[in-house]
PAZAPA-4460 file (N, C-alpha, C; in steps of 0.05 Angstrom, whole numbers, plus 32768, in hexadecimal, padded with zeros to 4 digits):
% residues 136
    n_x    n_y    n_z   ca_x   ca_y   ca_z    c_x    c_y    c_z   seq   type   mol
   7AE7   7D08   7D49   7AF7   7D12   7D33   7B12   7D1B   7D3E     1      X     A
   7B22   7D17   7D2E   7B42   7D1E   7D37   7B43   7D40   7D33     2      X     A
   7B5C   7D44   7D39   7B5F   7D63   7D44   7B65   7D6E   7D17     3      X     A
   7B73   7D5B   7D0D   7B74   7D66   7CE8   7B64   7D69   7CE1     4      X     A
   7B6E   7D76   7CC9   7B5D   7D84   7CB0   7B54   7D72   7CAA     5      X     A
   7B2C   7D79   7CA3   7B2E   7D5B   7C8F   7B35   7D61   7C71     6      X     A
   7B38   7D7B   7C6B   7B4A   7D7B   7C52   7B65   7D7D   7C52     7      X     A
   7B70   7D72   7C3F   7B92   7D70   7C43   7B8D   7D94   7C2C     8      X     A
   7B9C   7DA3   7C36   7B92   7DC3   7C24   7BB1   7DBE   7C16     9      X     A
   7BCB   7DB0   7C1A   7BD9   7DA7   7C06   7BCB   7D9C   7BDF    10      X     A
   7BC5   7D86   7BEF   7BB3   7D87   7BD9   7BA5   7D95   7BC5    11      X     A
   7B8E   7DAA   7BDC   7B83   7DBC   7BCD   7B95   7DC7   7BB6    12      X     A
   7BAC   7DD2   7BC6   7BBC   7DE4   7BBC   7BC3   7DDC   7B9F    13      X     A
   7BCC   7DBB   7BA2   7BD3   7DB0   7B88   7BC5   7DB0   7B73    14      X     A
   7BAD   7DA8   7B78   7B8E   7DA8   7B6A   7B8B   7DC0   7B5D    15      X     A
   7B89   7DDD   7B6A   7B8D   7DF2   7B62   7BA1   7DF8   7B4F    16      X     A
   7BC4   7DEE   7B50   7BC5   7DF9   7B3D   7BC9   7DEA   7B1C    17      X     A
   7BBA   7DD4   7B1F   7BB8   7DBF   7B0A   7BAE   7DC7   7AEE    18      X     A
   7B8F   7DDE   7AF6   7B8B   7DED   7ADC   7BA1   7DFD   7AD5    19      X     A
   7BA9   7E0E   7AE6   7BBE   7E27   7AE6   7BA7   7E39   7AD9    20      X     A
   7BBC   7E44   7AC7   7BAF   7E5E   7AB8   7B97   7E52   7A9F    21      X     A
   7BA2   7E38   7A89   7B9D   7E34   7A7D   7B84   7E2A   7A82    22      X     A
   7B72   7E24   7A9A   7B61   7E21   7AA0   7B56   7E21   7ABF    23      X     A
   7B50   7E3C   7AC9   7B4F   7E46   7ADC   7B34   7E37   7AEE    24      X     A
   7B1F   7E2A   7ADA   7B08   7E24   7AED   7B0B   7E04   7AF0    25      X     A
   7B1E   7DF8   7AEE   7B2A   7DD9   7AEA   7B22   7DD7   7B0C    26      X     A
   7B27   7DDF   7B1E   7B2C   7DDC   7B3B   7B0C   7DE5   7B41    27      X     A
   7AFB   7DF3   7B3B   7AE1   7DF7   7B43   7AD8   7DE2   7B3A    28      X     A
   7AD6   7DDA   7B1C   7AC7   7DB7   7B16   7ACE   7DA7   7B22    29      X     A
   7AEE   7D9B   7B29   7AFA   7D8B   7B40   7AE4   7D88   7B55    30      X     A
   7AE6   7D99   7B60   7ADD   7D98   7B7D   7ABA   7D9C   7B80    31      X     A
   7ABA   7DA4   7B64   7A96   7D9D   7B67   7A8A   7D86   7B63    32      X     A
   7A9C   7D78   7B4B   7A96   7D63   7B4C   7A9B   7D4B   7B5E    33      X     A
   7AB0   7D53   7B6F   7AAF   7D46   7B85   7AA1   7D47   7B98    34      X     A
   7A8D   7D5C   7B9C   7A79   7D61   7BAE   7A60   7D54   7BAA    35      X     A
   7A62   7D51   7B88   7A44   7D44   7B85   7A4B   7D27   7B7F    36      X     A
   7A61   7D18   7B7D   7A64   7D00   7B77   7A6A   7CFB   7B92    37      X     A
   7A73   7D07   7BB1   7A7B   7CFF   7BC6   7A5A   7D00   7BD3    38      X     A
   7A49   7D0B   7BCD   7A2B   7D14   7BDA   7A20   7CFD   7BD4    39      X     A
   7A1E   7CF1   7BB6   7A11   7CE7   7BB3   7A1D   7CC3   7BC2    40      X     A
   7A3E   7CBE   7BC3   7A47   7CA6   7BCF   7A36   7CA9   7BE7    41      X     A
   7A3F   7CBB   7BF8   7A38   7CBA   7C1A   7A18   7CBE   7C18    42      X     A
   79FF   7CBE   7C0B   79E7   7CB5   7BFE   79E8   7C9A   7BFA    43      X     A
   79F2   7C90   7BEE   79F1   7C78   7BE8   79FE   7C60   7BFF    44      X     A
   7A10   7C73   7C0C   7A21   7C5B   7C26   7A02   7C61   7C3C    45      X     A
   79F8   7C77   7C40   79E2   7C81   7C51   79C3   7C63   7C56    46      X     A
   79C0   7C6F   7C39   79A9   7C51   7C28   79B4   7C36   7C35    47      X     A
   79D0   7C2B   7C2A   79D8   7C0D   7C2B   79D6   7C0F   7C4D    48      X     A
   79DE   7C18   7C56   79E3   7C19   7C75   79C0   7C16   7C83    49      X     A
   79B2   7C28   7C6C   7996   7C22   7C82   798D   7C03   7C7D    50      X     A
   7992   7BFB   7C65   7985   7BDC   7C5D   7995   7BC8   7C62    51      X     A
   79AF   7BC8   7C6C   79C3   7BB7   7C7A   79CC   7BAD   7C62    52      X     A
   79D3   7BB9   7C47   79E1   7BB5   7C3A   7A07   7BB5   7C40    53      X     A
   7A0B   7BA7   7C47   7A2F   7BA3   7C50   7A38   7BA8   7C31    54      X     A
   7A33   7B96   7C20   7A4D   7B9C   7C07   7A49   7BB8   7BFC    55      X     A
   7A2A   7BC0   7BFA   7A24   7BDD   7BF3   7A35   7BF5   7C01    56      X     A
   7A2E   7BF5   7C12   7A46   7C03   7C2C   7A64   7C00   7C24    57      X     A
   7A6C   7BEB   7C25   7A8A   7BE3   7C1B   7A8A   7BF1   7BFF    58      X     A
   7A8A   7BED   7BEB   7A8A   7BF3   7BCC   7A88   7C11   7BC9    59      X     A
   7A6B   7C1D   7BE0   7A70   7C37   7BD7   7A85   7C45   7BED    60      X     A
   7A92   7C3A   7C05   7A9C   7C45   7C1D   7AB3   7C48   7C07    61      X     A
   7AC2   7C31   7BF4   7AD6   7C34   7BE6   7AD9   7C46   7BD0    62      X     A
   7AB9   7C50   7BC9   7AC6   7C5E   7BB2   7AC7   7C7B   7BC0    63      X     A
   7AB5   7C7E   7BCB   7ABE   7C9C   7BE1   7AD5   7C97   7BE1    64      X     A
   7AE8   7C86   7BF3   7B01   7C8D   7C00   7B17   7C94   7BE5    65      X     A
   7B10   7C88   7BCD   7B2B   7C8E   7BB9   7B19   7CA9   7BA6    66      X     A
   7AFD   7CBA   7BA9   7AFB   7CCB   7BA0   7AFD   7CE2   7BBA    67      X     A
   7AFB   7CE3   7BDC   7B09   7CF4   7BE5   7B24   7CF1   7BEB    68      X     A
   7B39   7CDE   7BDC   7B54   7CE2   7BE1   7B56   7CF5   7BCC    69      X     A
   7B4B   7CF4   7BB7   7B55   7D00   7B9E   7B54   7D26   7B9F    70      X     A
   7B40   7D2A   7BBB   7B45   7D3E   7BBA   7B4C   7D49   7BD7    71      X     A
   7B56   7D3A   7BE3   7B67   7D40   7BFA   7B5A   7D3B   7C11    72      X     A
   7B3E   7D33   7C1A   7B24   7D31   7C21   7B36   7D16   7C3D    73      X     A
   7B49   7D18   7C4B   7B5A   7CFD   7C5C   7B41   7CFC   7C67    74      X     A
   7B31   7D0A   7C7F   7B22   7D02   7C8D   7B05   7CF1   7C82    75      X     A
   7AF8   7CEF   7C6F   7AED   7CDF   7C61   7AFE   7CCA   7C58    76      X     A
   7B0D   7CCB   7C4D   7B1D   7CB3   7C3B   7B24   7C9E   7C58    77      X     A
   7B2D   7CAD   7C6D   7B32   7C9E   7C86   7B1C   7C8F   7C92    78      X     A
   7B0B   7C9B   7C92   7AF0   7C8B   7C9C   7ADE   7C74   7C8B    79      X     A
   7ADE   7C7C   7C74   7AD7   7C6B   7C5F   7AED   7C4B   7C61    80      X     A
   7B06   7C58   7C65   7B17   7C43   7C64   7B18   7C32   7C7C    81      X     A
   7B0B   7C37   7C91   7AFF   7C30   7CB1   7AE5   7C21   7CAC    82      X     A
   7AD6   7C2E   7C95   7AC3   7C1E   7C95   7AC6   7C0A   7C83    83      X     A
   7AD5   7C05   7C71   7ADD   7BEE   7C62   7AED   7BDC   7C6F    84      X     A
   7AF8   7BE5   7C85   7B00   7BCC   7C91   7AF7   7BBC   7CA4    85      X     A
   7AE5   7BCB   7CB6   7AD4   7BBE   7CCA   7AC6   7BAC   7CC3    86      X     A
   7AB5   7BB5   7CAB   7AA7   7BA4   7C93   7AB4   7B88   7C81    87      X     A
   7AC8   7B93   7C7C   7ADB   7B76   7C73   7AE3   7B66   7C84    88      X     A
   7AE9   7B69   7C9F   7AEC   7B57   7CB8   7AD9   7B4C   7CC0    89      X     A
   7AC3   7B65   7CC7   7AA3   7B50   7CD9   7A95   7B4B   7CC3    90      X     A
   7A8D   7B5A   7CA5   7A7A   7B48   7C97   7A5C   7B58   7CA2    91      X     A
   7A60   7B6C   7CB4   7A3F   7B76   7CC0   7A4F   7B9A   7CC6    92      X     A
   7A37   7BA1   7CCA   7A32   7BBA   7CD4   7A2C   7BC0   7CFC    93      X     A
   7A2F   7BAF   7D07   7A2A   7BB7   7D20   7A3E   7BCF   7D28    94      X     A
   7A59   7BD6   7D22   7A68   7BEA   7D29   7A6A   7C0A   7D1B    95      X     A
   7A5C   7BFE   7D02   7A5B   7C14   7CE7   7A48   7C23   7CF1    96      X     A
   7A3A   7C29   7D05   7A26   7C42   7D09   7A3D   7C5A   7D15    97      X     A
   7A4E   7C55   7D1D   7A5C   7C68   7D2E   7A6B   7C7A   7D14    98      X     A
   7A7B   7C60   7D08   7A8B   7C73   7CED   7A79   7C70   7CD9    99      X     A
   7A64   7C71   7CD7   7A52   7C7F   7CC5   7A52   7C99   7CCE   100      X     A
   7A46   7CA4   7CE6   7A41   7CBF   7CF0   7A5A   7CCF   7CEC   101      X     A
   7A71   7CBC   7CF3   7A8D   7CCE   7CEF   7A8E   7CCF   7CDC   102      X     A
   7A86   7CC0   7CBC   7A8A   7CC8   7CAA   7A71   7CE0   7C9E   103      X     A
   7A61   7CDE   7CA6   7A50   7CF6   7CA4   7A61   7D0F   7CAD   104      X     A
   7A62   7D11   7CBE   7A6B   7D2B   7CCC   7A86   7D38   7CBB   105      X     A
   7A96   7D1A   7CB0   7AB4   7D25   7CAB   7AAF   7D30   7C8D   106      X     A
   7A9E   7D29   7C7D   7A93   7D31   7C62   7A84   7D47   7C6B   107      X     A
   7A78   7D53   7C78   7A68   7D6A   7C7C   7A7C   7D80   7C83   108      X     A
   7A90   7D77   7C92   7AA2   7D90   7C91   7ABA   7D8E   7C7C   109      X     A
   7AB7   7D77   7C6A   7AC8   7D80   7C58   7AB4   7D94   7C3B   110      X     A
   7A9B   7D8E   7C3C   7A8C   7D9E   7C31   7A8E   7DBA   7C33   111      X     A
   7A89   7DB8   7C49   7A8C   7DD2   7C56   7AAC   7DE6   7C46   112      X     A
   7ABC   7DD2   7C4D   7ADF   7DE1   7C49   7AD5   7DEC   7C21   113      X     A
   7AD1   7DCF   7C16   7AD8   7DD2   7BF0   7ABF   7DEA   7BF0   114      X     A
   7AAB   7DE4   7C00   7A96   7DFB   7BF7   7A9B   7E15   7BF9   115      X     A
   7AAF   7E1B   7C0F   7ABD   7E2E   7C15   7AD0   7E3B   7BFC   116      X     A
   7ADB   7E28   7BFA   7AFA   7E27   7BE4   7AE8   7E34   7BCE   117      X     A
   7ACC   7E21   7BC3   7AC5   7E2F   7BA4   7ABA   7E47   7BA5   118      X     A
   7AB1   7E56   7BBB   7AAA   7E6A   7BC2   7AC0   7E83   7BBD   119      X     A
   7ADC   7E7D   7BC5   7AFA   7E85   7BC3   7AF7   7E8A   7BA7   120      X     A
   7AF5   7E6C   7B97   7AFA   7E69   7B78   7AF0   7E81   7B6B   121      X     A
   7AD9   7E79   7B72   7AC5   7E91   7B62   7AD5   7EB2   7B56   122      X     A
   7AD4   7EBD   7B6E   7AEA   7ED6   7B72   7B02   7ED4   7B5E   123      X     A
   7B0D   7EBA   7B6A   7B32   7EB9   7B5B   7B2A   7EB5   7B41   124      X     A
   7B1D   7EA2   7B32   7B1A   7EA3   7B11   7B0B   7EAD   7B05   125      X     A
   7AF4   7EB5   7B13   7AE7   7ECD   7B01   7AE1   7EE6   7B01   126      X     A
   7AF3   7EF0   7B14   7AF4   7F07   7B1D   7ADC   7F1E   7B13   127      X     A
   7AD5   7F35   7B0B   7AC6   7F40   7B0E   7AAF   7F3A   7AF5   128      X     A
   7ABE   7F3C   7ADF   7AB2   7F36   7AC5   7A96   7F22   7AC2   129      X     A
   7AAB   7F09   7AD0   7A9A   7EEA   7AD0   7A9A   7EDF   7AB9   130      X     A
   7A95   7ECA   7AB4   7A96   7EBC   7A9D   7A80   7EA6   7A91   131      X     A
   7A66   7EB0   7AA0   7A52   7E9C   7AA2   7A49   7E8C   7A9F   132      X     A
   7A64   7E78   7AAD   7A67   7E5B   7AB8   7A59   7E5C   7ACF   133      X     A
   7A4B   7E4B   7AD5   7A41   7E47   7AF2   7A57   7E38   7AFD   134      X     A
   7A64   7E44   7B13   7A79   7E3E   7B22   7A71   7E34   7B3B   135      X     A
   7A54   7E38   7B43   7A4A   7E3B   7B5E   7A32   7E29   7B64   136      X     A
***
């Protein structure tokens, strides 16, 4: 893994203030739903990869990479996009075990960061009251 963020926190930032006021938990659904639509891709690249599915791998490596650009997620979107191309050149998986693992690892600590972030959220939009949204 390279020495960057694998979240671009620009991003975040942007993302954040997209609800603004008028809708303060816009940035907690963002990013949750990108946790469970990004969980369930790298599940599904996991599967194709054990049964030597190549186009399966490709199709879902692609939709990861344009749903973690969307939330600033470079170090997944980068690897995904590593693995769509190795795959489009050789047609096989003999190289894809390596940036599989890297893409494991680079999604686990971007988990790690948004899981972090909604943890933050929590605090900043519902401050003491709450509003009993499950945020978490």
């Amino acid at each position: 893994m390279n020495d960057e963020n694998p979240v671009d926190m620009e991003t975040l930032a942007a993302l954040r203030e997209l609800g603004g006021e008028e809708d303060p938990h816009f940035y907690g659904l963002l990013l949750r739903r990108f946790l469970k639509e990004a969980g369930m891709l790298v599940e599904n690249i996991e599967d194709c990869v054990g049964r030597g599915d190549v186009e399966g791998v490709k199709r879902a490596a692609h939709s990861l990479k344009g749903c973690a650009g969307s939330v600033g997620a470079v170090g997944v979107s980068r690897q995904c996009l590593a693995i769509e191309q190795i795959l489009g050149q050789e047609g096989k998986m003999a190289k894809e075990a390596s940036l599989w693992e890297e893409l494991k690892r680079e999604y686990g600590n971007v988990r790690r960061i948004l899981e972090a972030e909604l943890g933050e959220g929590k605090s900043r939009t519902m401050g003491t009251a709450g509003t009993g949204e499950n945020l978490g």
